[in-house]
N, C-alpha and C positions, 0 to 999 in steps of 0.2 A: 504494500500500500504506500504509496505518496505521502511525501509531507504533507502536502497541502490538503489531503483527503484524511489525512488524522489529524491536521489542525479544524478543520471545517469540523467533525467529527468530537469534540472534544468543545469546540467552542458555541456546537448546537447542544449537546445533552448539558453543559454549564449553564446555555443561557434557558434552557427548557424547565432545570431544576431549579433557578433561580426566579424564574419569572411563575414556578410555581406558588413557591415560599412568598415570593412577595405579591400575588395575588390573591392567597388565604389572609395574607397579613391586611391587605390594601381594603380588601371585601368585609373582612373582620370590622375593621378603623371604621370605614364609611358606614356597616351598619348601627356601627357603635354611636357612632356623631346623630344619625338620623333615631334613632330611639332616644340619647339623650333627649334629641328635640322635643319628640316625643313627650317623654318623660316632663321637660316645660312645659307643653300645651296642657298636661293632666293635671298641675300644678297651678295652672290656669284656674281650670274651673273649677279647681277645688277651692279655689284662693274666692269666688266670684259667688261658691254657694254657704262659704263661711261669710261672707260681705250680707248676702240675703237674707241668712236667717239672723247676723245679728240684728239687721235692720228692723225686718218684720217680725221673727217671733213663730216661725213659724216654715215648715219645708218648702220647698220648689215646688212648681208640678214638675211631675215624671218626665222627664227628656228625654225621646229619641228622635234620632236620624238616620240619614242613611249610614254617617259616619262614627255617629255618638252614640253611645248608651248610659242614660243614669239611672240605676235603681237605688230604693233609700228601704234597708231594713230593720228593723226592731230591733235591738240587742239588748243583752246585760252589759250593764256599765264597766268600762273598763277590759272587756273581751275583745274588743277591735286589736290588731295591730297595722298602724300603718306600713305600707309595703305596695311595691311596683311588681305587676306578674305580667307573664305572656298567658294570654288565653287565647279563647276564641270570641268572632263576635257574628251571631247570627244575624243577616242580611235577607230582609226580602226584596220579594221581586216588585219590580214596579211594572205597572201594563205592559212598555215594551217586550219583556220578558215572561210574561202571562205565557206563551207558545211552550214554554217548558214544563208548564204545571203537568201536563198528562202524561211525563214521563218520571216525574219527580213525587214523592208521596208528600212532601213539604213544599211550603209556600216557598221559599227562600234556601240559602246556602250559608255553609258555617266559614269562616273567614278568618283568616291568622289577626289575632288584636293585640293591645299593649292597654295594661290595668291597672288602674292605684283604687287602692281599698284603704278605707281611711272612714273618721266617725265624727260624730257630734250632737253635741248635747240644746236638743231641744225646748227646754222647762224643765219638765222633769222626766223627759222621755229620753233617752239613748239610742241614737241610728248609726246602723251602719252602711256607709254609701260607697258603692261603688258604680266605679266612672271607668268606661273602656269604648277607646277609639280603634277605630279601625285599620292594619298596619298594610291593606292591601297597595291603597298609594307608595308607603315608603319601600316596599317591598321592591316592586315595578318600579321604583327610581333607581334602588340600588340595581338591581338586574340591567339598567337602563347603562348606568355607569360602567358597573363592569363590563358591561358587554364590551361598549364603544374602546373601554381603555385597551381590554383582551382584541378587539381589533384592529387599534392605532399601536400595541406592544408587537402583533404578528407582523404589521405591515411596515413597521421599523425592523423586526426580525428579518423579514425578505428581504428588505433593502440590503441590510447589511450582511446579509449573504452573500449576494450579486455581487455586490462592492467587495467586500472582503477575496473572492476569488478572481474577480475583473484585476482588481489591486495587489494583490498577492500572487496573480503570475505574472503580472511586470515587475515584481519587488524579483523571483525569482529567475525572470529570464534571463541573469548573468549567468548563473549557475548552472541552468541549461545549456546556456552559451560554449562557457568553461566546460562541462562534460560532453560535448557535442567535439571539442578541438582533443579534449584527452582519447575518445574513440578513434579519431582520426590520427592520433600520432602512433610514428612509426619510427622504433629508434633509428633504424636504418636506411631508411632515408634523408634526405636532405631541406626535407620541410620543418620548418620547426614553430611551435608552439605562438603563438601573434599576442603581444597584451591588447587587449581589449580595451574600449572607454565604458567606463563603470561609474560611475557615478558615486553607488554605495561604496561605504569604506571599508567592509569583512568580506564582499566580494572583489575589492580593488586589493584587496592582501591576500585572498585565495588566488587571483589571476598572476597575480605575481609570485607564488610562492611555486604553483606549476608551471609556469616559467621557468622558473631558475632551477627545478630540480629537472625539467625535460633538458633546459642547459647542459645541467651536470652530467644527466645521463646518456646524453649525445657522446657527449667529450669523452665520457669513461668507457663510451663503447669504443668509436676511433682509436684513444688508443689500445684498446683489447684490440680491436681488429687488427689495427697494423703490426701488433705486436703478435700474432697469431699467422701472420702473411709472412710478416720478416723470417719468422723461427722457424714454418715449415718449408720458405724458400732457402733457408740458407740452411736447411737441412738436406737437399738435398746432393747437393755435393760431395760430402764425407761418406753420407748413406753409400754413395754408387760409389767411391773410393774402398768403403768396408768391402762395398761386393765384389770388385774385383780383384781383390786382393786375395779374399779368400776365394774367388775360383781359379785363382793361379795357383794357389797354396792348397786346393783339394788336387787337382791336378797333378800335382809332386808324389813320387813314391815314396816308400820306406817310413808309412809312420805308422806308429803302434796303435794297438785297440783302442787306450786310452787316449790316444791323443786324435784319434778318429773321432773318436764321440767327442774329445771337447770341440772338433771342427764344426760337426755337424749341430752340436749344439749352440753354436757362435753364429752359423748360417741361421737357422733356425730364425735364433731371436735378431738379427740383422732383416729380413727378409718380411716376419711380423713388424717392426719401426718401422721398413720402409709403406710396408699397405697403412700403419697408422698414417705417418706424413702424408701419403696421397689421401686418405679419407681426410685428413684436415685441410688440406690444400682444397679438396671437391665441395666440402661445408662451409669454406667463406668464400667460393665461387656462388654457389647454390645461394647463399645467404645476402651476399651482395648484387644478385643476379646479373652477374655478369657471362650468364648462357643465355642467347635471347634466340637462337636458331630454332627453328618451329619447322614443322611441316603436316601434313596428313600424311598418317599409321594407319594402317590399318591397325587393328590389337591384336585379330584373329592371329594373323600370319605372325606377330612380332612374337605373341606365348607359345605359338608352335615353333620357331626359334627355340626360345630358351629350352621346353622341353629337349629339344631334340641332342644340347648343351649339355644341358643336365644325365642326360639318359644311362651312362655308365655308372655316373654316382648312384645313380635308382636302384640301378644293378648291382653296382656293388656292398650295398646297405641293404637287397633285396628287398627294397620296400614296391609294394603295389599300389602301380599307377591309376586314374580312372580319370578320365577328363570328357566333355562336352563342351565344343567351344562354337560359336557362332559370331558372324561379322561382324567387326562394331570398328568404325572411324573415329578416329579423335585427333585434334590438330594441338602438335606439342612437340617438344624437341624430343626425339629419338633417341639421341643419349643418356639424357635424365631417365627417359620412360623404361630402357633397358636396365639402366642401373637401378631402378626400384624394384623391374622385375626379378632382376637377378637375385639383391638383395633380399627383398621378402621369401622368393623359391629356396635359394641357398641357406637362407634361416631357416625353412622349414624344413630342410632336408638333415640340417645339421644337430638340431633338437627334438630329431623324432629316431626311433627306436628300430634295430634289426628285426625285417619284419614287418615294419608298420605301414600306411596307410597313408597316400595322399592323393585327396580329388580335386580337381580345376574343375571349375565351371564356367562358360563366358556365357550369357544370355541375357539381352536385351541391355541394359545398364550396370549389370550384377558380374562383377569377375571374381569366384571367390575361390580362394584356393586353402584346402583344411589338408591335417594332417594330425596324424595322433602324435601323443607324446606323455609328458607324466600328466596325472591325475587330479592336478591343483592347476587354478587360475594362478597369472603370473601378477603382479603389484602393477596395477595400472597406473599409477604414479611416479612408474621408476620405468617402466621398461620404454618410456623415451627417453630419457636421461642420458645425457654423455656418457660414455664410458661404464653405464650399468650392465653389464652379463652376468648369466650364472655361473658359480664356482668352475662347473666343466666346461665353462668354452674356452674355444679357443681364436674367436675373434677379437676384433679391435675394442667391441663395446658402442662402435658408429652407426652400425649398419640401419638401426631403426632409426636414428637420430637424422640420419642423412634420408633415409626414407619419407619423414615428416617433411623433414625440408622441402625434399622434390615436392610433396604436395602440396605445401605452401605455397613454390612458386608457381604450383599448377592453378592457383587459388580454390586448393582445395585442404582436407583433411583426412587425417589418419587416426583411426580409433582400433580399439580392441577388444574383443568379445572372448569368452570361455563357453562353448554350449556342444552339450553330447559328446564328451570327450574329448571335442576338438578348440583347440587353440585358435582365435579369429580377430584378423584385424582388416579396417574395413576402409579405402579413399573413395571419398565425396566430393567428385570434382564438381564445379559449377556450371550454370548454363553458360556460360562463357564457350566453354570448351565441350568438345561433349564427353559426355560422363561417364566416372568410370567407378566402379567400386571392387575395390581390391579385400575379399577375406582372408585371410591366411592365418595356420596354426603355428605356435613358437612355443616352446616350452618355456 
């Protein structure tokens, strides 16, 4: 989820629970103020029928209205207590309303009221009177109130929605901005990271701080690179010195067992340096792409090549072949394409078992080539990694490394699968080019 879709989120359930609290509160208050009032107007007449009887001497007549009600009853002296109640207050109907008597067994309806009960002394008689107005008006005001304010609070509520996300993705289109040029960079390239005009000042110190570090890591790859160029160029000179040296010196009679095998053992690892040097020299060709020759391959024909390459080592590891291949064009350099195939075929050939098992498939999009081998998935996290092999190989440690690469520059990708035994890894070329997908098993 978004920032801005959990701020919006967070800033709606905040102002939802808040605009709750302060509408019990608000509705509370307002009913509170309108019943006081209330409570005035009953204080009123109470006030107005203590003024009459001290005058005259004697009760009111009986009052009602539509709104009012006074009754005056008998008491014992001193049994009143003054005091303000909710009640009810019974309303009839006037003619307009007459239409409802036949549904109604009463002439009228019962109606939420407000009540002071309260007393006084007649001569020598003790009443108790009560006075109850009708709260339907104050009712209908408040409901009137809240309503409009619960409507002017929503319609300030939308507004600042709109606003808040109108305003808040231009607050954050630097940062767009900025992660829109981080996708785009590429250490290896020559494009580099642009500062932006920002205006705000934590995205004008983010714009700059990915600046100076795509800086640094330019610079720190150059010079890896060149220091990676220099080491396996001027490696090769001593390398092809070592080599011929010692095949002048296998050449020579007269040397002992042991000093055979130290020969042999000197060629050996002379001869592994020299395939590392050329895989390093291939991987900052590959990586600086500096192979741009293309043409249209067939694939068909090209994996019927390498099989046919391969076909002694099949035989002499007696593994069984099975293949299905069908035509497929793809426009890519030749030599890349062979070296991957070679690559992934000769890794599976080299990590599968006397005995075992390997099928090519070419069909449609799909080139997948499996092969058995041990019974555990390999660390997909490692087995592209420089120089990662298992204990018993005896490669460089390049060969997938250098595999990814080719498909990188193919603009495509290299992944790895473990299923039914078999070890799988898979290129996704784009529609750029057309497509290819490569499975193969590796132990």
């Amino acid at each position: 989820m978004k920032l801005l879709a959990k701020y919006n989120r967070v800033n709606l359930i905040t102002t939802i629970i808040v605009m709750l609290i302060t509408g019990i509160i608000y509705y509370q208050a307002i009913s509170w103020i309108l019943t006081n009032q209330k409570d005035k107007d009953l204080n009123v007449e109470e006030q107005e029928i203590f003024n009459y009887v001290a005058l005259n001497q004697h009760l009111p007549q009986t009052f009602k209205s539509d709104d009012q009600q006074i009754t005056f009853t008998e008491a014992k002296p001193g049994s009143v207590t003054r005091q303000f109640i909710n009640t009810v207050y019974f309303k009839k109907w006037d003619d307009e309303n007459k239409k409802h008597r036949h549904r109604h067994k009463d002439n009228g309806e019962y109606e939420s009221g407000r009540g002071l009960i309260t007393a006084v002394n007649v001569g020598s008689k003790y009443y108790k009177i009560q006075i109850i107005e009708s709260k339907v008006e104050t009712e209908d005001l408040i409901r009137l109130i809240f309503t409009i304010t619960i409507g002017v609070i929503l319609l300030l509520l939308l507004i600042l929605l709109i606003t808040n996300r109108l305003i808040l993705n231009r607050l954050w289109q630097p940062f767009y901005n900025i992660m829109k040029e981080l996708r785009l960079f590429n250490i290896a390239d020559n494009n580099s990271i642009p500062m932006l005009d920002i205006n705000t000042d934590e995205f004008k110190e983010l714009n700059s701080a990915v600046v100076d570090m795509a800086a640094r890591a330019k610079h720190d790859y150059k010079d890896l690179k060149t220091f990676t160029e220099n080491a396996s160029h001027e490696l090769l000179t001593p390398i092809a010195v070592i080599n011929s040296k010692l095949d002048t010196l296998i050449q020579t009679e007269n040397f002992s067992e042991r000093q055979s095998k130290i020969l042999n053992d000197l060629y050996g690892a002379v001869s592994r340096l020299n395939r590392l040097n050329q895989s390093l020299l291939l991987l900052v060709k590959i990586e600086n792409k500096l192979l741009h020759e293309k043409q249209q391959i067939n694939l068909r024909e090209l994996v019927e090549d390498m099989i046919a390459q391969f076909d002694e080592i099949f035989q002499d590891k007696n593994l069984k072949l099975t293949y299905t291949l069908q035509d497929k064009e793809i426009y890519a350099s030749r030599y890349l394409t062979e070296i991957l195939l070679s690559n992934l075929i000769s890794n599976a050939i080299r990590h599968n078992y006397n005995g075992g098992e390997i099928i090519i498939d070419l069909k449609d999009d799909l080139l997948t080539i499996k092969n058995t081998g041990d019974n555990e998935p390999l660390p997909d996290k490692k087995i592209f990694t420089r120089f990662h092999k298992s204990s018993n190989s005896e490669g460089s440690g390049l060969g997938l490394t250098i595999s990814q690469q080719i498909c990188e520059n193919f603009n495509s990708s290299l992944r790895y699968s473990y299923l039914d035994g078999y070890h799988t890894f898979t290129v996704n070329l784009s529609s750029v080019y057309p497509s290819i997908f490569v499975t193969l098993a590796k132990k």
